[in-house]
PDB file of N, CA, C, O and CB in Angstrom:
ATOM      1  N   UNK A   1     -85.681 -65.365  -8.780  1.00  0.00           N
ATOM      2  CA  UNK A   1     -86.292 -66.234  -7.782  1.00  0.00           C
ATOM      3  C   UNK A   1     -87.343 -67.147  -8.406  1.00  0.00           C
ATOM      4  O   UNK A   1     -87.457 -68.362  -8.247  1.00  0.00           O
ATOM      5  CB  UNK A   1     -86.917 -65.402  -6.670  1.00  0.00           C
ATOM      6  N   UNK A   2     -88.312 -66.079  -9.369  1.00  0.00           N
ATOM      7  CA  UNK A   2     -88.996 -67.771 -10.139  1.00  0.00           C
ATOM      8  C   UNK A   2     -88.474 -68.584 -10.656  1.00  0.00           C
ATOM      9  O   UNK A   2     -88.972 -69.690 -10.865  1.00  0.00           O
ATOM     10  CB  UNK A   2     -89.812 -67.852 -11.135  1.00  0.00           C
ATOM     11  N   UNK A   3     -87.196 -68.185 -11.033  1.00  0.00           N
ATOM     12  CA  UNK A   3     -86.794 -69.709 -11.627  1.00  0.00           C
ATOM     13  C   UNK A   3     -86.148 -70.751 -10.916  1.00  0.00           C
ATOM     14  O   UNK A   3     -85.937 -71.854 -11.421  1.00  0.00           O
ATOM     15  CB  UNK A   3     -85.923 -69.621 -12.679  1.00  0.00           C
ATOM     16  N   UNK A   4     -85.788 -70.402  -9.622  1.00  0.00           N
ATOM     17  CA  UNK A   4     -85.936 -71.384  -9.012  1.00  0.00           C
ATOM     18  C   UNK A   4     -86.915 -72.087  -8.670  1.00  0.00           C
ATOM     19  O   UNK A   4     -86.952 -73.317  -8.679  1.00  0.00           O
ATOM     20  CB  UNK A   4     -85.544 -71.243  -8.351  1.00  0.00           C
ATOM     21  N   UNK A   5     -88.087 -71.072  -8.227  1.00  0.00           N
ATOM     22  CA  UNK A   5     -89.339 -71.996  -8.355  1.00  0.00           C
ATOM     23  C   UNK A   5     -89.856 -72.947  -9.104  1.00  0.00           C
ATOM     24  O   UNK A   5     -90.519 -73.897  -8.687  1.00  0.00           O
ATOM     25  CB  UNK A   5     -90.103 -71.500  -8.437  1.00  0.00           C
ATOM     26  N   UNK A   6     -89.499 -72.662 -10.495  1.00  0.00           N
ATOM     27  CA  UNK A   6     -89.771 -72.867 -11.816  1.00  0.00           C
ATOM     28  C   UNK A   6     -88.989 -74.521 -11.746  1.00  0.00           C
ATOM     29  O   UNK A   6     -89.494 -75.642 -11.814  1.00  0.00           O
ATOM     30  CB  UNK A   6     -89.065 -71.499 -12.960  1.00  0.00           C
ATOM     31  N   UNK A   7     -87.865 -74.166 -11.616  1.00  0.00           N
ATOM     32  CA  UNK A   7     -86.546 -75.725 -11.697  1.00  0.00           C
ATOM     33  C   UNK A   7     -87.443 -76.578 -10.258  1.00  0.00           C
ATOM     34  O   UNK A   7     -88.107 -77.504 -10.722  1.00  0.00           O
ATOM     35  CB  UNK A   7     -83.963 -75.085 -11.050  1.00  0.00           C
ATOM     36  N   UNK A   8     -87.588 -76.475  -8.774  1.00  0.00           N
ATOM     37  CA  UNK A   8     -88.289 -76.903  -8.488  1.00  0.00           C
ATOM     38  C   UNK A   8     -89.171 -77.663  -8.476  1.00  0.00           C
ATOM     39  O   UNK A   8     -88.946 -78.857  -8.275  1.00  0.00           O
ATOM     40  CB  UNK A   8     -88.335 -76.593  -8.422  1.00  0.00           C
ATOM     41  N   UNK A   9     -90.252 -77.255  -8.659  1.00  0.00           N
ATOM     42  CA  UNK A   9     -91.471 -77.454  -9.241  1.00  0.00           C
ATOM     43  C   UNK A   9     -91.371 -78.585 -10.516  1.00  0.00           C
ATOM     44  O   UNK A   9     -92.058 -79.586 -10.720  1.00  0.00           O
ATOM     45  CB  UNK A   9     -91.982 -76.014  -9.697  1.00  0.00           C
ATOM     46  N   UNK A  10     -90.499 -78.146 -11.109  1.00  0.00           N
ATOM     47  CA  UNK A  10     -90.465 -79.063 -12.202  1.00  0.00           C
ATOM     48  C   UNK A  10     -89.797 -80.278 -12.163  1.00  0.00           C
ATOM     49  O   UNK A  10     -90.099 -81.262 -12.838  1.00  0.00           O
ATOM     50  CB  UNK A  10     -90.012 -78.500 -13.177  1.00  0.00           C
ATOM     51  N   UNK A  11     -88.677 -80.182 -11.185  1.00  0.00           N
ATOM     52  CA  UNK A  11     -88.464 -81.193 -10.632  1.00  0.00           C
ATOM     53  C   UNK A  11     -88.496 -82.180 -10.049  1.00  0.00           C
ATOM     54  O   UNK A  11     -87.862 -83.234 -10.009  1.00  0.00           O
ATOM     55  CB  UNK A  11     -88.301 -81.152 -10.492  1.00  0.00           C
ATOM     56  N   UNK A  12     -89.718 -81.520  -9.356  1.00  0.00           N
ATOM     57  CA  UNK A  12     -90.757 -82.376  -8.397  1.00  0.00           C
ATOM     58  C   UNK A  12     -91.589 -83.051  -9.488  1.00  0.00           C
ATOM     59  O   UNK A  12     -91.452 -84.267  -9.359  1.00  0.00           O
ATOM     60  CB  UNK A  12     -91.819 -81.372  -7.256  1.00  0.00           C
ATOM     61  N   UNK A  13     -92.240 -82.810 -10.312  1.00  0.00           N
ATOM     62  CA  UNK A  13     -93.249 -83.211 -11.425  1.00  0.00           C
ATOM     63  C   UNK A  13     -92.562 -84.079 -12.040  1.00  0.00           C
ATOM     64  O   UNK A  13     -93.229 -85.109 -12.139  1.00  0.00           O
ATOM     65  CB  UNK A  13     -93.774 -82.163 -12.395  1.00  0.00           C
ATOM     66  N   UNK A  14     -91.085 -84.226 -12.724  1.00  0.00           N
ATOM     67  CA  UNK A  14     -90.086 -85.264 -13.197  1.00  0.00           C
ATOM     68  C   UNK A  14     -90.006 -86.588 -11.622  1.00  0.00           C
ATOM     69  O   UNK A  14     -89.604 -87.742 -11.763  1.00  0.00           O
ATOM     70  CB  UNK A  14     -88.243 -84.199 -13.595  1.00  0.00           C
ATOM     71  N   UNK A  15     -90.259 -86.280 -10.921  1.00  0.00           N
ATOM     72  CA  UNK A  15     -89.393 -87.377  -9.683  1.00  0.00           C
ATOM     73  C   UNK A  15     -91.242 -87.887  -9.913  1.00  0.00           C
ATOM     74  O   UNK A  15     -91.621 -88.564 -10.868  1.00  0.00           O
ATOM     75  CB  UNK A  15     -88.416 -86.506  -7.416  1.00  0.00           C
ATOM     76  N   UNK A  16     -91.993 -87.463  -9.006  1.00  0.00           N
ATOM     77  CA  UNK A  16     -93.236 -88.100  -9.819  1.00  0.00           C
ATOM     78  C   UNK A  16     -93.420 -88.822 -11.065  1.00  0.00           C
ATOM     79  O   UNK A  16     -94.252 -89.729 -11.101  1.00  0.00           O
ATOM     80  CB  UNK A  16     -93.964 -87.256 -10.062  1.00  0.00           C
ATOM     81  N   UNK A  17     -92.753 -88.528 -12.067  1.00  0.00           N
ATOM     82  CA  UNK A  17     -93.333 -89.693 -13.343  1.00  0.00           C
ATOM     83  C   UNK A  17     -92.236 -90.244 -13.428  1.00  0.00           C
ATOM     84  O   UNK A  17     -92.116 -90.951 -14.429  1.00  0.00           O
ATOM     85  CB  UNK A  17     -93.903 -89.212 -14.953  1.00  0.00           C
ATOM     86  N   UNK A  18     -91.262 -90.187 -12.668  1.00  0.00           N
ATOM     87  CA  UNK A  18     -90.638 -91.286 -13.078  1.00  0.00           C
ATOM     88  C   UNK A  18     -90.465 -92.739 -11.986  1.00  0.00           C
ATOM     89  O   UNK A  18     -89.982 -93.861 -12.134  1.00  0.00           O
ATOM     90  CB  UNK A  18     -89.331 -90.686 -13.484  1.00  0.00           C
ATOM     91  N   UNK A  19     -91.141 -92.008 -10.858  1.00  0.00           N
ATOM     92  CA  UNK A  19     -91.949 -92.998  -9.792  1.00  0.00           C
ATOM     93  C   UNK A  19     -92.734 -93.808  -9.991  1.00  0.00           C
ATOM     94  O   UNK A  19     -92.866 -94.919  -9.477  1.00  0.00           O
ATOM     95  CB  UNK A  19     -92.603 -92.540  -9.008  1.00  0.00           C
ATOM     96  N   UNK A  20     -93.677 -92.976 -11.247  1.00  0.00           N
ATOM     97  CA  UNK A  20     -94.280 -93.987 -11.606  1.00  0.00           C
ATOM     98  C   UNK A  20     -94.407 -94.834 -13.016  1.00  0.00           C
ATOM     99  O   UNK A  20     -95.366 -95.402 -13.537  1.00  0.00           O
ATOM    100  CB  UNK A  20     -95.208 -93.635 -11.272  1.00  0.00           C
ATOM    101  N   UNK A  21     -93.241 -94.699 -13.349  1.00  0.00           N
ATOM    102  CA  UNK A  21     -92.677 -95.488 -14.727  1.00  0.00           C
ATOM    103  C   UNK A  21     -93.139 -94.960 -15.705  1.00  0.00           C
ATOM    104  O   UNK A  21     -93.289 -95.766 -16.623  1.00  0.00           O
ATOM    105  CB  UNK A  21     -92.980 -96.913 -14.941  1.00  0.00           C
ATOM    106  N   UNK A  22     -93.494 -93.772 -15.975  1.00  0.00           N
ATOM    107  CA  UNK A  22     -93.504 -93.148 -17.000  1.00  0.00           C
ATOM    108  C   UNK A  22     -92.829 -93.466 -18.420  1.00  0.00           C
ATOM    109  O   UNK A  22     -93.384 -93.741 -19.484  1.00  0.00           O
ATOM    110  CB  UNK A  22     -93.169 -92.210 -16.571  1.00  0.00           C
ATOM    111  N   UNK A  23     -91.216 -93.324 -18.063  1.00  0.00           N
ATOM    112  CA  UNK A  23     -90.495 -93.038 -19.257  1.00  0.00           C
ATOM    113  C   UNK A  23     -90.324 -94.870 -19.879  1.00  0.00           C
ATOM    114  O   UNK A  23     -89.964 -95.215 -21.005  1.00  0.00           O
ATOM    115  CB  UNK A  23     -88.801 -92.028 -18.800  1.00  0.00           C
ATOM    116  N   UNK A  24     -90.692 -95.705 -18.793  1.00  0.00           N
ATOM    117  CA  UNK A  24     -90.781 -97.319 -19.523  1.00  0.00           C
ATOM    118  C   UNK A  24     -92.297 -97.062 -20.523  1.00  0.00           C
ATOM    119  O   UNK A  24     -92.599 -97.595 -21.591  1.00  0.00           O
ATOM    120  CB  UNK A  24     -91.064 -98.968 -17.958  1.00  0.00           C
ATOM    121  N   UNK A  25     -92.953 -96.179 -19.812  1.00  0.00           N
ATOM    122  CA  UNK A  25     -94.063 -97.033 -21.346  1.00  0.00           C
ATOM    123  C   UNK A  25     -93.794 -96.047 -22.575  1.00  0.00           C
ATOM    124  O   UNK A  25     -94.757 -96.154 -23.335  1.00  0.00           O
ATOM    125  CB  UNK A  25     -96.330 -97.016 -21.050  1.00  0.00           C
ATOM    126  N   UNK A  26     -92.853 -95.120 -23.073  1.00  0.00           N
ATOM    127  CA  UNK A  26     -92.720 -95.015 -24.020  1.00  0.00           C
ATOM    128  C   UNK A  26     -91.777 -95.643 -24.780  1.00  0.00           C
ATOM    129  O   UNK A  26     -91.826 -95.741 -26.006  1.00  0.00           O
ATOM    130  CB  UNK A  26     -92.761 -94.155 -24.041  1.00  0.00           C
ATOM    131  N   UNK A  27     -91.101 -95.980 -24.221  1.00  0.00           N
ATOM    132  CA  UNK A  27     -89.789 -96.769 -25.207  1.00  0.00           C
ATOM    133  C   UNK A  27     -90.428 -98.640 -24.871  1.00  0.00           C
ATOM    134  O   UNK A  27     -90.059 -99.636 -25.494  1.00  0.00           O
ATOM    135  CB  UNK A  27     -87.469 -96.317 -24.224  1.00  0.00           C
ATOM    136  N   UNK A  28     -91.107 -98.608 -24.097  1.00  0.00           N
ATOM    137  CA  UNK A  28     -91.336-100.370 -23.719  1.00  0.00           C
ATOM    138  C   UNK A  28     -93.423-100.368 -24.220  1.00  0.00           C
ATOM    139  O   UNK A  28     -94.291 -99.765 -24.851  1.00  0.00           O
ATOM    140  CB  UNK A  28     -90.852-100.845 -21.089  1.00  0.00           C
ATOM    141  N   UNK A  29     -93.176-101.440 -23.410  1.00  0.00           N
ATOM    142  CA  UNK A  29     -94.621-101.814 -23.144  1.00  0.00           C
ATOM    143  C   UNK A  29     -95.564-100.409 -22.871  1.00  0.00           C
ATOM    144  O   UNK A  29     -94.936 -99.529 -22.283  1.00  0.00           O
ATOM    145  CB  UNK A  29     -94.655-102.871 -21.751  1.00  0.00           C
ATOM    146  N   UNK A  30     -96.637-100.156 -23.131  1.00  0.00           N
ATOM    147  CA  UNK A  30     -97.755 -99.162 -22.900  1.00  0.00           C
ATOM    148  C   UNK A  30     -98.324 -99.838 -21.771  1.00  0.00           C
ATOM    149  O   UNK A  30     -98.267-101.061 -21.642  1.00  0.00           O
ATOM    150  CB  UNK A  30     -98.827 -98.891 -24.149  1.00  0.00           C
ATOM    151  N   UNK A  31     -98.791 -99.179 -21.071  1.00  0.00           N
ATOM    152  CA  UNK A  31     -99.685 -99.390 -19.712  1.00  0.00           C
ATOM    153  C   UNK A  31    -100.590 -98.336 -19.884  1.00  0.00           C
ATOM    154  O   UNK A  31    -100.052 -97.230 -19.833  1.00  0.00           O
ATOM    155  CB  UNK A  31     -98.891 -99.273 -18.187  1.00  0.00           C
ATOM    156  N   UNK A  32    -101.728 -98.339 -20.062  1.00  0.00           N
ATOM    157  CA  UNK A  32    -103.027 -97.350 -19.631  1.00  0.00           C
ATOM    158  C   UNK A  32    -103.156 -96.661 -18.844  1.00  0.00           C
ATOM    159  O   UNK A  32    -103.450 -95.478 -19.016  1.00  0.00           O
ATOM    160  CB  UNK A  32    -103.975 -97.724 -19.365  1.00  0.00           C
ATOM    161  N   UNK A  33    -102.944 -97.298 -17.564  1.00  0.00           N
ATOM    162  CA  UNK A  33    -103.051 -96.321 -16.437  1.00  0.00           C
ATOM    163  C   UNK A  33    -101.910 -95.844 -15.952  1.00  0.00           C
ATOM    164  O   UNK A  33    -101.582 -95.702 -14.774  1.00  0.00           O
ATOM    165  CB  UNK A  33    -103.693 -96.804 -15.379  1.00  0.00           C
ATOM    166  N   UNK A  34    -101.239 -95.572 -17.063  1.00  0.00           N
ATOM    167  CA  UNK A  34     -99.904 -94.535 -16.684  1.00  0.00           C
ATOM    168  C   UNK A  34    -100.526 -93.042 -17.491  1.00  0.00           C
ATOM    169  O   UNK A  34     -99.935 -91.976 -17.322  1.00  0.00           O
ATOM    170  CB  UNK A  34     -97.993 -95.244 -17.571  1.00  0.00           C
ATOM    171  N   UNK A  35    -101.582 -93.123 -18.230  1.00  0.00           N
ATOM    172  CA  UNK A  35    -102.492 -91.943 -19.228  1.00  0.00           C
ATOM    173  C   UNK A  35    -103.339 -91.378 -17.514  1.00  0.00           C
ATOM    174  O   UNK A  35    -103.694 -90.234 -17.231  1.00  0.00           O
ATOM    175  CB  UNK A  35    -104.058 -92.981 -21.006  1.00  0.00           C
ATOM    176  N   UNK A  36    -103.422 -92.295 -16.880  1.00  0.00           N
ATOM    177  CA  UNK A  36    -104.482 -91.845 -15.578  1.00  0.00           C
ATOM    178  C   UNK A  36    -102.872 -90.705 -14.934  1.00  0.00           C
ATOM    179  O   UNK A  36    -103.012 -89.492 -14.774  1.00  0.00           O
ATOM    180  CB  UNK A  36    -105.258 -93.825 -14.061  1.00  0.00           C
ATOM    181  N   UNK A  37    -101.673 -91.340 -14.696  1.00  0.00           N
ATOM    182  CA  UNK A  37    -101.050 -90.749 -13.731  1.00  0.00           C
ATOM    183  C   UNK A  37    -100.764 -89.470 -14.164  1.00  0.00           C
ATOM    184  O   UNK A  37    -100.489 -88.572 -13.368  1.00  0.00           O
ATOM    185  CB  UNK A  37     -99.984 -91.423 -13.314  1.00  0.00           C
ATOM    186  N   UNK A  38    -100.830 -89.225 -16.039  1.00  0.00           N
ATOM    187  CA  UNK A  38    -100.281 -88.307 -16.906  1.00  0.00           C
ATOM    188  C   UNK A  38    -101.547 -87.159 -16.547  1.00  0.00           C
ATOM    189  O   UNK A  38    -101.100 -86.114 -16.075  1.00  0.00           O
ATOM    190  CB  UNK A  38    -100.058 -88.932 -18.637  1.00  0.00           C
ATOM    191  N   UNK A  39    -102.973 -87.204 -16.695  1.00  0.00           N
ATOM    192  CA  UNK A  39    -104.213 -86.952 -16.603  1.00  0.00           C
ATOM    193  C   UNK A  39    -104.169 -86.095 -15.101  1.00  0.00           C
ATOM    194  O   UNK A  39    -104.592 -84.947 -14.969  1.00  0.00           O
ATOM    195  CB  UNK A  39    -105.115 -88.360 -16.737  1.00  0.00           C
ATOM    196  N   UNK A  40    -103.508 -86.995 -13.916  1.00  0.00           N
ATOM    197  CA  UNK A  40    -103.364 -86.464 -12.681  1.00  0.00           C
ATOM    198  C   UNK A  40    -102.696 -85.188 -12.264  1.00  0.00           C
ATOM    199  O   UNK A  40    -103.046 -84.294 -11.493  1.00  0.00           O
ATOM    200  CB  UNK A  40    -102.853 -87.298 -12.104  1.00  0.00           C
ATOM    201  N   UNK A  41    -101.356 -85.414 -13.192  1.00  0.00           N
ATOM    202  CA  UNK A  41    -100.219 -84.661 -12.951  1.00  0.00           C
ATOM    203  C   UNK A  41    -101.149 -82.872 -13.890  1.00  0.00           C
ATOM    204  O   UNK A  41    -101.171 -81.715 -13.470  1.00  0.00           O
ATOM    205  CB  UNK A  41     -98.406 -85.692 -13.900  1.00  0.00           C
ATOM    206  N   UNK A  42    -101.580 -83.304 -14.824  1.00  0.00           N
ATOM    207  CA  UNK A  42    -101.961 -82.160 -15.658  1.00  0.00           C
ATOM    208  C   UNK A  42    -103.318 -81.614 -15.005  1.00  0.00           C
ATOM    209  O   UNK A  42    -103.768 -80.583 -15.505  1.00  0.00           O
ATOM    210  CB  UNK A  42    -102.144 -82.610 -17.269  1.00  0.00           C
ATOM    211  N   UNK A  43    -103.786 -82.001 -14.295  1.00  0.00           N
ATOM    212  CA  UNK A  43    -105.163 -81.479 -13.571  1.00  0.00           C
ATOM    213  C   UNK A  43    -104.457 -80.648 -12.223  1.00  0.00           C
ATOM    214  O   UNK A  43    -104.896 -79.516 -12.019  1.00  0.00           O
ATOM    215  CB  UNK A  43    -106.387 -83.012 -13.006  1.00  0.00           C
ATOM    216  N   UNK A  44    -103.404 -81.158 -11.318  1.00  0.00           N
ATOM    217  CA  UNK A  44    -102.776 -80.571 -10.233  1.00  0.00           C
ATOM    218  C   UNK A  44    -102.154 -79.535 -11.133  1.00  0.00           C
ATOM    219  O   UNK A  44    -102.727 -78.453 -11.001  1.00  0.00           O
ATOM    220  CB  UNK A  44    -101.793 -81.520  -9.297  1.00  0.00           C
ATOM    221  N   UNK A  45    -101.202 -79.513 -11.974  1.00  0.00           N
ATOM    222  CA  UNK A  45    -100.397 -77.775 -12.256  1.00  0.00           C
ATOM    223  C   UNK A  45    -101.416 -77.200 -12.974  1.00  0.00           C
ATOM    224  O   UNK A  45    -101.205 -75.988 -12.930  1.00  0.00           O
ATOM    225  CB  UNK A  45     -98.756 -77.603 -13.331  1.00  0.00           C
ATOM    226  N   UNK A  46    -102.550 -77.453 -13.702  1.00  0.00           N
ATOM    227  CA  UNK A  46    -103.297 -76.815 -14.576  1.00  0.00           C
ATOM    228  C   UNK A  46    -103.695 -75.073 -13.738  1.00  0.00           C
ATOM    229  O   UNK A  46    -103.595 -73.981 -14.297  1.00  0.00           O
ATOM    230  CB  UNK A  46    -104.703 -77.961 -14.916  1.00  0.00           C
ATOM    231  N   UNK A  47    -104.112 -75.315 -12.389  1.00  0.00           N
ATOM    232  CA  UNK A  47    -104.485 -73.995 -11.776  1.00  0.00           C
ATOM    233  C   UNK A  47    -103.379 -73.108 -11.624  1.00  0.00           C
ATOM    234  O   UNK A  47    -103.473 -71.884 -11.714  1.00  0.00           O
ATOM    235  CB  UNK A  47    -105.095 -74.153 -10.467  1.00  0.00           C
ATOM    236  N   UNK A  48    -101.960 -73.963 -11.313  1.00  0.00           N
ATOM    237  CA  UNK A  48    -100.852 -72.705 -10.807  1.00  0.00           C
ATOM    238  C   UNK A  48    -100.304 -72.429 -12.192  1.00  0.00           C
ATOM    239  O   UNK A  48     -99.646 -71.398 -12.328  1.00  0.00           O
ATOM    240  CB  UNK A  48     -99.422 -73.194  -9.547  1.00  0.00           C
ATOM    241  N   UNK A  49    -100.462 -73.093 -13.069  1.00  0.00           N
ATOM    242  CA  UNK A  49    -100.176 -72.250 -14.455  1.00  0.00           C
ATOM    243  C   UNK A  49    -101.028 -71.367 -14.738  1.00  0.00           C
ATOM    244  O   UNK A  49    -100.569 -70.247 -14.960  1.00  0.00           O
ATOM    245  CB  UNK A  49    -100.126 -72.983 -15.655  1.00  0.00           C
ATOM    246  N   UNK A  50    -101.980 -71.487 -14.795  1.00  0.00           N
ATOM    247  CA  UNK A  50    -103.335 -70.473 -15.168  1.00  0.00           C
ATOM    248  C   UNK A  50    -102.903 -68.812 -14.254  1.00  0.00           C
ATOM    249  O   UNK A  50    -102.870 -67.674 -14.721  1.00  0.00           O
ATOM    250  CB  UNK A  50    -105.238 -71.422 -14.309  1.00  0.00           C
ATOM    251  N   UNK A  51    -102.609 -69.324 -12.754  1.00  0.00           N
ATOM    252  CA  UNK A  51    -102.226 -68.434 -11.884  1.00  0.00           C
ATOM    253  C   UNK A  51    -101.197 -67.406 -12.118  1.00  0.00           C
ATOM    254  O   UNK A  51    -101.140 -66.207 -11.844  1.00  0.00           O
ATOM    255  CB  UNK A  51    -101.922 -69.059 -10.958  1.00  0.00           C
ATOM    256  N   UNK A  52    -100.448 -68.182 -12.672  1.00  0.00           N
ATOM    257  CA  UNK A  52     -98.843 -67.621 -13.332  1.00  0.00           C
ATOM    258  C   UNK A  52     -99.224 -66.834 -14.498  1.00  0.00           C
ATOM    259  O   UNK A  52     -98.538 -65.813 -14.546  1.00  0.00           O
ATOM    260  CB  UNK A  52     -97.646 -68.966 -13.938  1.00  0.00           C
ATOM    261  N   UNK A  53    -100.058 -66.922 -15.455  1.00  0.00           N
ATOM    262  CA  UNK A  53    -100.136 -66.756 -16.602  1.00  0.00           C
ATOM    263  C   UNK A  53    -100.590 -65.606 -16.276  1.00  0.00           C
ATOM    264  O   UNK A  53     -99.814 -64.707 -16.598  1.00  0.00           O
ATOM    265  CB  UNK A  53    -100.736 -67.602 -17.421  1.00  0.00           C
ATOM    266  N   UNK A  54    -101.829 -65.150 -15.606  1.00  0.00           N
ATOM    267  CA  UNK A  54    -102.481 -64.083 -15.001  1.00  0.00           C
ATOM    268  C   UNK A  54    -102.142 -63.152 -14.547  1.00  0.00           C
ATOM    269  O   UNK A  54    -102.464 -61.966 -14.618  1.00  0.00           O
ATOM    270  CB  UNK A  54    -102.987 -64.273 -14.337  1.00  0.00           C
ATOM    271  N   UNK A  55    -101.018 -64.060 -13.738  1.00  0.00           N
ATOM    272  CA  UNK A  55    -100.435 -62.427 -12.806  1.00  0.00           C
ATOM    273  C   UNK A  55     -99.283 -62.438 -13.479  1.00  0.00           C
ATOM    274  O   UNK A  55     -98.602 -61.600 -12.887  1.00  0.00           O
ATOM    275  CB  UNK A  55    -100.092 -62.348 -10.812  1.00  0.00           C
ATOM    276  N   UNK A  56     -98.560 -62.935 -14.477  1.00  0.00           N
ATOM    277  CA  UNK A  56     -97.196 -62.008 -15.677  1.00  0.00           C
ATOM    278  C   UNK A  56     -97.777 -61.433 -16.430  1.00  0.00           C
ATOM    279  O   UNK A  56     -96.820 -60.946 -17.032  1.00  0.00           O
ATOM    280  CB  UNK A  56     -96.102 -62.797 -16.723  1.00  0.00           C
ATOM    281  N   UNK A  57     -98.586 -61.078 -16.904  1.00  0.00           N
ATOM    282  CA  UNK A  57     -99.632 -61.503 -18.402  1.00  0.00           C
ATOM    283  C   UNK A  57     -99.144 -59.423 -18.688  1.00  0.00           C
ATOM    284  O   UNK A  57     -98.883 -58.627 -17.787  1.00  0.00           O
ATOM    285  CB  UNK A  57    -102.376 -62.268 -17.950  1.00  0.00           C
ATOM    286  N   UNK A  58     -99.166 -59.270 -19.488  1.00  0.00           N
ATOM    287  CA  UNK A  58     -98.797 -57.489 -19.383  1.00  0.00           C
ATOM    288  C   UNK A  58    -100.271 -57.259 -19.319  1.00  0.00           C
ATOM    289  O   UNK A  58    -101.224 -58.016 -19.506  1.00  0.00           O
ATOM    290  CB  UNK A  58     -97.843 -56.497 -20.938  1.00  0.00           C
ATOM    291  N   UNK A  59    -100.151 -55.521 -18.880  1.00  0.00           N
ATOM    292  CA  UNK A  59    -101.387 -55.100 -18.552  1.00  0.00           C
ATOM    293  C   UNK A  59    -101.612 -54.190 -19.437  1.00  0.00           C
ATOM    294  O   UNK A  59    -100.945 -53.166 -19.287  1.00  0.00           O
ATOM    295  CB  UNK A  59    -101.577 -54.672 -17.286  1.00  0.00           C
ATOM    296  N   UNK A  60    -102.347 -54.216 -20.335  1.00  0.00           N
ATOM    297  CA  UNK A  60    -103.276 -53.302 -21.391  1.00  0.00           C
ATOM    298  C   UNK A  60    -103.949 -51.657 -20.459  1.00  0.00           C
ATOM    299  O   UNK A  60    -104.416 -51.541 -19.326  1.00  0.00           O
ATOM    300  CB  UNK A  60    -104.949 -54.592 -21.961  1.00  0.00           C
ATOM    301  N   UNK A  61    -103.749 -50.781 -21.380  1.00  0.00           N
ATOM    302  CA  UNK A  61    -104.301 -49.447 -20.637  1.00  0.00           C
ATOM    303  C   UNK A  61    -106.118 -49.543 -21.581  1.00  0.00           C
ATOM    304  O   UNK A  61    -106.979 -48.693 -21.352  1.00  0.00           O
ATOM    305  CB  UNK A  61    -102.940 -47.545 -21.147  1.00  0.00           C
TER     306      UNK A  61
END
């Protein structure tokens, strides 16, 4: 079941950058404030990764 979450989720995060032209400023022209949309995207999953990481993480005796 997480990995559906997982494909999801990640899917959603791909339809986002490529909404917002992401994959043109690496092969084309650079735009700056496509580093703002990159900056955005990594501040929103930063907590539910942290979350994830925590609660798989093995547990030490």
């Amino acid at each position: 079941m997480k990995n559906i979450w997982a494909f999801v989720f990640g899917g959603l995060f791909s339809v986002g950058l490529m909404l917002y032209g992401m994959p043109n400023s690496i092969l084309g022209q650079w735009d700056a404030s496509l580093a703002f949309v990159m900056l955005g995207a990594i501040a929103v999953a930063f907590i539910p990764f942290q979350k994830a990481v925590h609660n798989h993480a093995p547990k030490t005796v």
